[in-house]
Backbone as CSV, one residue per row, in Angstrom:
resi,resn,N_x,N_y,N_z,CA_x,CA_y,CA_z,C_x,C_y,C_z
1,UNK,-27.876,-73.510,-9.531,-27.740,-73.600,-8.095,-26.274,-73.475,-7.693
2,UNK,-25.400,-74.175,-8.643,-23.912,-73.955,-8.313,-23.119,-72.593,-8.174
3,UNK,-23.953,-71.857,-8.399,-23.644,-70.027,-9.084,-24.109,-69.531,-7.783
4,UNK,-24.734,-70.083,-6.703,-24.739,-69.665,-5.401,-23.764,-69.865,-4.523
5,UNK,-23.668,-71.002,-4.769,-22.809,-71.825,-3.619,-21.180,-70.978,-4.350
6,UNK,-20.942,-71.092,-5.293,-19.359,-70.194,-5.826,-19.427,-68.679,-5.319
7,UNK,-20.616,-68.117,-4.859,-20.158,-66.935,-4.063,-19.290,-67.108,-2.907
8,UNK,-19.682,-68.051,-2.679,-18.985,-68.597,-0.993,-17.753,-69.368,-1.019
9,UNK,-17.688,-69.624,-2.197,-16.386,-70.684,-2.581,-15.182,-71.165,-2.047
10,UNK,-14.820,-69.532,-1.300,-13.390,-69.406,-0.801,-13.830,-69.847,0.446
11,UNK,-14.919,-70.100,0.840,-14.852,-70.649,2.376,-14.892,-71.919,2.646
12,UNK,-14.958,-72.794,1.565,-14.672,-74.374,1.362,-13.753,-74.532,0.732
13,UNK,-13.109,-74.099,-0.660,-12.125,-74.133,-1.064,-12.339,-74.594,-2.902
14,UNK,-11.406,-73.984,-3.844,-11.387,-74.220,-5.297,-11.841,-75.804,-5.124
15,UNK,-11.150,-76.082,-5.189,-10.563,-77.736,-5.543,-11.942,-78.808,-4.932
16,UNK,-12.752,-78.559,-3.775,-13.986,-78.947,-3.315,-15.199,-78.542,-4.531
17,UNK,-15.167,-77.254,-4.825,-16.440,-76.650,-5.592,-16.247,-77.494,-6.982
18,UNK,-14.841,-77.499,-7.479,-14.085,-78.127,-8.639,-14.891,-79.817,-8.676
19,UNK,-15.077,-80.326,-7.533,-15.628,-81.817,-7.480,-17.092,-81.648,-7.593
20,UNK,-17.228,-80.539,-7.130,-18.893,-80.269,-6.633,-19.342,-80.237,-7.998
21,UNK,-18.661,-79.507,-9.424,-19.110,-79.245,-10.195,-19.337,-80.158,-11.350
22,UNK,-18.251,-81.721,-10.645,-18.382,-82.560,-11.777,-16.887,-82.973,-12.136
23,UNK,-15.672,-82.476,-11.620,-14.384,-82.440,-12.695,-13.882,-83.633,-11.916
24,UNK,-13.428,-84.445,-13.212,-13.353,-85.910,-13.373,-11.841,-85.680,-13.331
25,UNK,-10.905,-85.914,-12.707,-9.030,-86.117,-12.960,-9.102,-87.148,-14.402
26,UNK,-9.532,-88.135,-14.697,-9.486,-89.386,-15.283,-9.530,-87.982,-16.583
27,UNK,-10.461,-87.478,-16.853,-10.447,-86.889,-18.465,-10.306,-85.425,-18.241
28,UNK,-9.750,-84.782,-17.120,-9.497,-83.494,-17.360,-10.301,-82.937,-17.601
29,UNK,-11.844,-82.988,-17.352,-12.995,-82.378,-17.612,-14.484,-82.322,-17.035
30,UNK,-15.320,-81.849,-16.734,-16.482,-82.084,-15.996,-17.479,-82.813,-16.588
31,UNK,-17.031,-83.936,-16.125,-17.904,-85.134,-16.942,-18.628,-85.535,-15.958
32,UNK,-18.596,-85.472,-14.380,-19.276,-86.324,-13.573,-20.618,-85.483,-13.079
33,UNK,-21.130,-86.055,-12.577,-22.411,-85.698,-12.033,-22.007,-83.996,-11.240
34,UNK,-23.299,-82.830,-11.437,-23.489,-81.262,-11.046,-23.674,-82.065,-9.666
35,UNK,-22.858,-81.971,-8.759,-23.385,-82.111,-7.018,-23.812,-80.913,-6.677
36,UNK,-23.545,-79.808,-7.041,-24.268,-78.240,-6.602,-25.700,-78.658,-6.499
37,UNK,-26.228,-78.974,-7.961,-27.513,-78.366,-8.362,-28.821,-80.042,-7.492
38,UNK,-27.644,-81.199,-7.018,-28.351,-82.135,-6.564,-28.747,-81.975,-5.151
39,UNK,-27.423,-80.816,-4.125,-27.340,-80.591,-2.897,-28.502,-79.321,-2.602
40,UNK,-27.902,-79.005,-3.672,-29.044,-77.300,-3.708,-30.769,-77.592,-3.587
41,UNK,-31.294,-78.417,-4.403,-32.604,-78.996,-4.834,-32.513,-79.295,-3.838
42,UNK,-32.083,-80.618,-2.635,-32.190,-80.989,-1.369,-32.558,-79.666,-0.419
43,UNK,-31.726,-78.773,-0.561,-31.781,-77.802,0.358,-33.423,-77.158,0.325
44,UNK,-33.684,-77.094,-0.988,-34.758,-75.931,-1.323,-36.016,-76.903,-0.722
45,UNK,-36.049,-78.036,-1.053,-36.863,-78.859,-0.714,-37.132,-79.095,0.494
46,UNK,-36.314,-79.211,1.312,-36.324,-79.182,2.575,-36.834,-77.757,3.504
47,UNK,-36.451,-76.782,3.076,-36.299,-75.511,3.395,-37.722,-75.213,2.977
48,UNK,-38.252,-75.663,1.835,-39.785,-75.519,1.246,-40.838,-76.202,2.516
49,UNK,-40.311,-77.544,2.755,-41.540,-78.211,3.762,-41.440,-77.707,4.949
50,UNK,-40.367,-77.205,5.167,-40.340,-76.730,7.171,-41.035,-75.505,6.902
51,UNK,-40.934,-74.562,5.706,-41.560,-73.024,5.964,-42.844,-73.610,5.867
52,UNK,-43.383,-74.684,4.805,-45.022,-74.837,4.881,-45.656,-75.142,6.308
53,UNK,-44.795,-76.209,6.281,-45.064,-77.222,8.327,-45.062,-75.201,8.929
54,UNK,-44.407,-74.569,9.074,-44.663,-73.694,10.585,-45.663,-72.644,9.706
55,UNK,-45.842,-72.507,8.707,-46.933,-71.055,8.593,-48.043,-72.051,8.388
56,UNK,-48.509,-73.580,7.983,-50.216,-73.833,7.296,-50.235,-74.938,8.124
57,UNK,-49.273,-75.952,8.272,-49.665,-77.137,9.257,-49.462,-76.486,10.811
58,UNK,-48.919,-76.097,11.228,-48.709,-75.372,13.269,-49.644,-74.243,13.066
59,UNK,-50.595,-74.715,13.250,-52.052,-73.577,13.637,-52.615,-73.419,14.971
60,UNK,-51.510,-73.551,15.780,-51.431,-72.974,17.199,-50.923,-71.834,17.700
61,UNK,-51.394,-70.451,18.089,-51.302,-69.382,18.559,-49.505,-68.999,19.180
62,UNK,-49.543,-70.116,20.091,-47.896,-70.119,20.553,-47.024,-70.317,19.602
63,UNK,-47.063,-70.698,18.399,-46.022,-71.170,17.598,-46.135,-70.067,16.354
64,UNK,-46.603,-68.657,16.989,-46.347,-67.564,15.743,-44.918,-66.505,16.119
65,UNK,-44.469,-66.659,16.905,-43.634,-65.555,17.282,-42.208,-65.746,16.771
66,UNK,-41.504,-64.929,17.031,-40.023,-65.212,16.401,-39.594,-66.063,16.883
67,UNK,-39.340,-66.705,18.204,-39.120,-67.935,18.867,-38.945,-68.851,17.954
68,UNK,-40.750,-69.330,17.824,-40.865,-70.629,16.557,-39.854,-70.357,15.525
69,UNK,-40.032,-69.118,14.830,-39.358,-69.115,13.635,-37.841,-68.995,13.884
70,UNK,-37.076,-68.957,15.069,-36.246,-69.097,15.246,-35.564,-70.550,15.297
71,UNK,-36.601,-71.422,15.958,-36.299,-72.545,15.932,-36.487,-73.491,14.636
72,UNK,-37.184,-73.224,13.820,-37.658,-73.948,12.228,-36.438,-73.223,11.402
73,UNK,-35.768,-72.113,11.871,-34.644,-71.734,10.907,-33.331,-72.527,11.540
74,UNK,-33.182,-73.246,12.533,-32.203,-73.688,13.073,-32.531,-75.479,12.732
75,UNK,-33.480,-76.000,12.912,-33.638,-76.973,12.942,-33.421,-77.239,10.891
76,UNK,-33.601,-76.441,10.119,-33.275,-76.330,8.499,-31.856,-76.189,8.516
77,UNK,-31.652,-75.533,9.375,-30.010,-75.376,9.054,-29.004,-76.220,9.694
78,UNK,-29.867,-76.556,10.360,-29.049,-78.036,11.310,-28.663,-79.288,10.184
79,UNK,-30.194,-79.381,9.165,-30.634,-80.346,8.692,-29.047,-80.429,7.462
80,UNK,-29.650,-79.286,6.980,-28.840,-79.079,5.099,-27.694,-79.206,5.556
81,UNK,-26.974,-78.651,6.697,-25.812,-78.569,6.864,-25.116,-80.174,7.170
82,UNK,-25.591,-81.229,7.692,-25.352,-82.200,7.957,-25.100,-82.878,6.591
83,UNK,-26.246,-82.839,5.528,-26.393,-82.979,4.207,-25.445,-82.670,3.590
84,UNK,-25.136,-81.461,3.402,-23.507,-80.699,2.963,-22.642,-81.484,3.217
85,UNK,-22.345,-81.473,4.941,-21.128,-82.235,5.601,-20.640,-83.456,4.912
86,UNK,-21.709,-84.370,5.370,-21.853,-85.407,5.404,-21.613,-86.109,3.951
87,UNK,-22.409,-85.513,3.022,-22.139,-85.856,1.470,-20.735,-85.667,0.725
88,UNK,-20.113,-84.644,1.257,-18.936,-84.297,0.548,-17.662,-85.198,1.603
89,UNK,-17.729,-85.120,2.681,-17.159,-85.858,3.751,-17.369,-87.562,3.016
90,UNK,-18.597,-87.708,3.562,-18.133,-89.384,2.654,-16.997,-89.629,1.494
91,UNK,-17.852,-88.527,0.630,-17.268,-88.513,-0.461,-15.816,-88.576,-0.359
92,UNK,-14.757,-87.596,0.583,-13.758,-87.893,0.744,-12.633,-89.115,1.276
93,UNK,-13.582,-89.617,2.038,-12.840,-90.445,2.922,-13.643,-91.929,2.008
94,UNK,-14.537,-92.108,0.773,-14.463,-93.162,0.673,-13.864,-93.228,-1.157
95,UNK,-12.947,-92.011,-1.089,-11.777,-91.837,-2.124,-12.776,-91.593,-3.453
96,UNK,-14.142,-91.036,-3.509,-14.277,-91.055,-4.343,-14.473,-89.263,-5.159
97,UNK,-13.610,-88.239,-4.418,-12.909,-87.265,-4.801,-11.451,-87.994,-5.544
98,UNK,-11.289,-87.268,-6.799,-9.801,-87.427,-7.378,-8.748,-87.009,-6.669
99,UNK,-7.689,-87.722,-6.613,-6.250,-87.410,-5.959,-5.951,-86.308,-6.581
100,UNK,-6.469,-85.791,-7.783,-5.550,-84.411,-8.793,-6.026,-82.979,-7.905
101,UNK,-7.332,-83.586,-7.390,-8.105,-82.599,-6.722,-7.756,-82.411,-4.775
102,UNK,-7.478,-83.863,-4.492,-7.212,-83.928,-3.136,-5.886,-83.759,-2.215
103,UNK,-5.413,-83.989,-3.424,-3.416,-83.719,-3.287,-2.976,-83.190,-4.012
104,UNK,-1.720,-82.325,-3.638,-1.037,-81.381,-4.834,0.336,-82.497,-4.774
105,UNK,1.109,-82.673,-6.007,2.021,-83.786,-6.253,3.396,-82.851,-6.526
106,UNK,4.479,-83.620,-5.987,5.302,-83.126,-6.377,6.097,-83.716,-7.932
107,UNK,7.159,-83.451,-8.360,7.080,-84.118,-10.001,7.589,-85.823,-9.831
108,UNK,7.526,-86.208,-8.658,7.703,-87.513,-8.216,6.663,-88.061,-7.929
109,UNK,5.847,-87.095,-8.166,4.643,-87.788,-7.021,4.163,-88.551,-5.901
110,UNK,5.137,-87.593,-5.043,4.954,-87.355,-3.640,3.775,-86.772,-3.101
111,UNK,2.883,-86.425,-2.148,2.420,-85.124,-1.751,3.322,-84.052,-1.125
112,UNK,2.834,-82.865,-1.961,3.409,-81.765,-1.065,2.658,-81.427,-0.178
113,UNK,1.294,-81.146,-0.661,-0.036,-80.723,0.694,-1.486,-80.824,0.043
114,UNK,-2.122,-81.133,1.220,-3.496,-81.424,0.724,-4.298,-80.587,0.397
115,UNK,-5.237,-80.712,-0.587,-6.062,-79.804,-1.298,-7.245,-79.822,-0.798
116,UNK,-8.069,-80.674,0.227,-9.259,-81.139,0.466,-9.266,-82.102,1.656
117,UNK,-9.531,-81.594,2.808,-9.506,-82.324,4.082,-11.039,-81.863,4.353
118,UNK,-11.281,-82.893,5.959,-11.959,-82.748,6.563,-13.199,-80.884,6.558
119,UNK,-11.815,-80.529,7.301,-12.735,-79.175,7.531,-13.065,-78.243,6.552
120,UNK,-12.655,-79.013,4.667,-13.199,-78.255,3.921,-14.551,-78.746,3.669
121,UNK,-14.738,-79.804,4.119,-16.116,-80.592,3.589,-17.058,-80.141,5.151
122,UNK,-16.538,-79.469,6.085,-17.098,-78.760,7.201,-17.488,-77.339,6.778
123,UNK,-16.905,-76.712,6.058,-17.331,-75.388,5.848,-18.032,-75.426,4.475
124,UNK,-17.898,-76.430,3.375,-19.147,-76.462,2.887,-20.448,-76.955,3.828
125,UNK,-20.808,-77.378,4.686,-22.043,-78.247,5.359,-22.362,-76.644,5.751
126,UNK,-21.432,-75.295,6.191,-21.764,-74.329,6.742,-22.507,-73.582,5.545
127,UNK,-21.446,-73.610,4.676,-21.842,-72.620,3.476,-23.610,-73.443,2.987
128,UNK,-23.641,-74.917,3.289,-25.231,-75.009,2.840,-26.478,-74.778,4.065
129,UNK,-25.787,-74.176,5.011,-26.487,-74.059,6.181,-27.167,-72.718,5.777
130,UNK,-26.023,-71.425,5.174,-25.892,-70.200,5.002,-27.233,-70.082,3.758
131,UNK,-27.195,-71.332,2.607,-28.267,-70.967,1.818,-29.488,-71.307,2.160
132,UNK,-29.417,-72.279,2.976,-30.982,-72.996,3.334,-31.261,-71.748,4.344
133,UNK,-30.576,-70.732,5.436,-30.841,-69.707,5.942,-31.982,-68.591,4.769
134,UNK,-30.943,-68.213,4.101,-31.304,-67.709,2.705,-32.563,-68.296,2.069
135,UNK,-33.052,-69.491,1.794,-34.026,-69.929,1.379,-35.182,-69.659,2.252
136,UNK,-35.066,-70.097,3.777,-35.785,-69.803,4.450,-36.730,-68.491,4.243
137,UNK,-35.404,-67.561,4.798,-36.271,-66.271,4.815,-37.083,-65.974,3.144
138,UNK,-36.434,-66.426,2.601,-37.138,-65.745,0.797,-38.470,-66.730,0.828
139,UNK,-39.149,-67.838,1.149,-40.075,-68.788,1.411,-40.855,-68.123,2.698
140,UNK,-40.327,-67.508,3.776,-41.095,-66.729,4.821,-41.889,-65.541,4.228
141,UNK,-41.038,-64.970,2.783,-41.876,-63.630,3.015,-43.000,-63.489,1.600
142,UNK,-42.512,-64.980,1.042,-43.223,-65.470,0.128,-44.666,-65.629,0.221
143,UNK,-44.418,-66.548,1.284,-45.656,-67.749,2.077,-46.737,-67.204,3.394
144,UNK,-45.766,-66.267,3.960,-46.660,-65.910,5.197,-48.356,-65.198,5.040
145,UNK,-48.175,-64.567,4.162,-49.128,-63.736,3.869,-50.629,-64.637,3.843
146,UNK,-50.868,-65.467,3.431,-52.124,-66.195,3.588,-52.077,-67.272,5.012
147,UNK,-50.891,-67.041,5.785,-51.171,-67.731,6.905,-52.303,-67.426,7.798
148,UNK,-53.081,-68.300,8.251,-54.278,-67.495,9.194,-52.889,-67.401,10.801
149,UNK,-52.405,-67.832,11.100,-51.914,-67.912,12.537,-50.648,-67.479,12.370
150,UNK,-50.016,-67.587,11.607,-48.492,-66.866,11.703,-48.091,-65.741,10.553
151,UNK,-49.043,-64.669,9.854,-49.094,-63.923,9.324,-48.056,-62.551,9.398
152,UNK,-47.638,-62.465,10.384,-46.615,-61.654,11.149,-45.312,-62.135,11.162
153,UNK,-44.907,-63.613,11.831,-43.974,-63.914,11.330,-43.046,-63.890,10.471
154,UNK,-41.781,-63.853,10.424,-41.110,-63.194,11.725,-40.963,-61.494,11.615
155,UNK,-41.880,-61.005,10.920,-41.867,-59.486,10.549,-42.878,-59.325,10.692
C-alpha cells in the first residue's frame, strides 16, 4: 500500500513518508510500525462500504445518477482525508514523529529548518483523499454491474 502513496510523495514530503514507513531516529532504521499499509487498509475499507451502501443498499431510482455518485465520492474523500490529516497531524504535534525527521540540526544542534509541519500532514490527508478517489472508481466499475438500480452509474 505504501508503493502508492510514494508516487505522490513529493506532495507531502521525504521525511513524512520516511515516518509513514516506520523509520525510528532512536536506531537509524525502520523498526516502527508500516503507517502506509494501516492508513491504506482504512482507506480501502471505507471506500469498499460507501461503493456497496450506493450500488446494493440505496435502491431508490433518484440515487442512480452521477449526482449520487458524485456525492458518495466526496463524502469518501472527505472521510480518508480527515483520517490522513488527522493521524499524521496528531502524530506531530503530540511529538511522536522523531526530531531527526522533524528538524534539520545544525552541528550545535540548533534548528536550521523544519522538515515536517502542519501543511505536510495536510497534503498527505489530500494525497489519501486522491487514493480513496482512486479506490472508488476501481470498486464502481468492479461492483456496478449486478446492481439492479444503479447499473449505469457513473458510466
Amino acid at each position: 500500500m505504501g508503493n502508492i502513496y510514494c508516487v505522490l510523495e513529493n506532495l507531502f514530503g521525504v521525511n513524512l513518508a520516511n515516518y509513514l514507513w516506520g523509520y525510528d531516529c532512536a536506531t537509524n532504521a525502520y523498526t516502527n510500525q508500516n503507517l502506509f499499509n494501516i492508513i491504506g487498509v482504512i482507506a480501502i475499507v471505507i471506500t469498499l462500504i460507501f461503493t456497496l451502501i450506493y450500488y446494493y443498499a440505496i435502491r431508490h431510482p433518484r440515487f442512480t445518477g452521477w449526482g449520487s455518485w458524485l456525492i458518495v465520492m466526496a463524502v469518501v474523500g472527505l472521510i480518508n482525508f480527515s483520517i490522513g490529516y488527522a493521524w499524521t497531524n496528531n502524530d506531530l504535534l503530540n511529538g511522536k514523529i522523531g526530531s531527526c525527521l522533524v528538524h534539520q540540526l545544525d552541528q550545535n544542534g540548533d534548528v536550521i529548518s523544519t522538515q515536517i509541519a502542519s501543511i505536510n500532514c495536510l497534503m498527505f490527508g489530500f494525497v489519501n483523499l486522491l487514493v480513496s478517489i482512486i479506490l472508488l472508481v476501481i470498486f464502481s466499475f468492479a461492483l456496478k454491474w449486478w446492481s439492479k438500480h444503479a447499473k449505469y452509474s457513473p458510466i
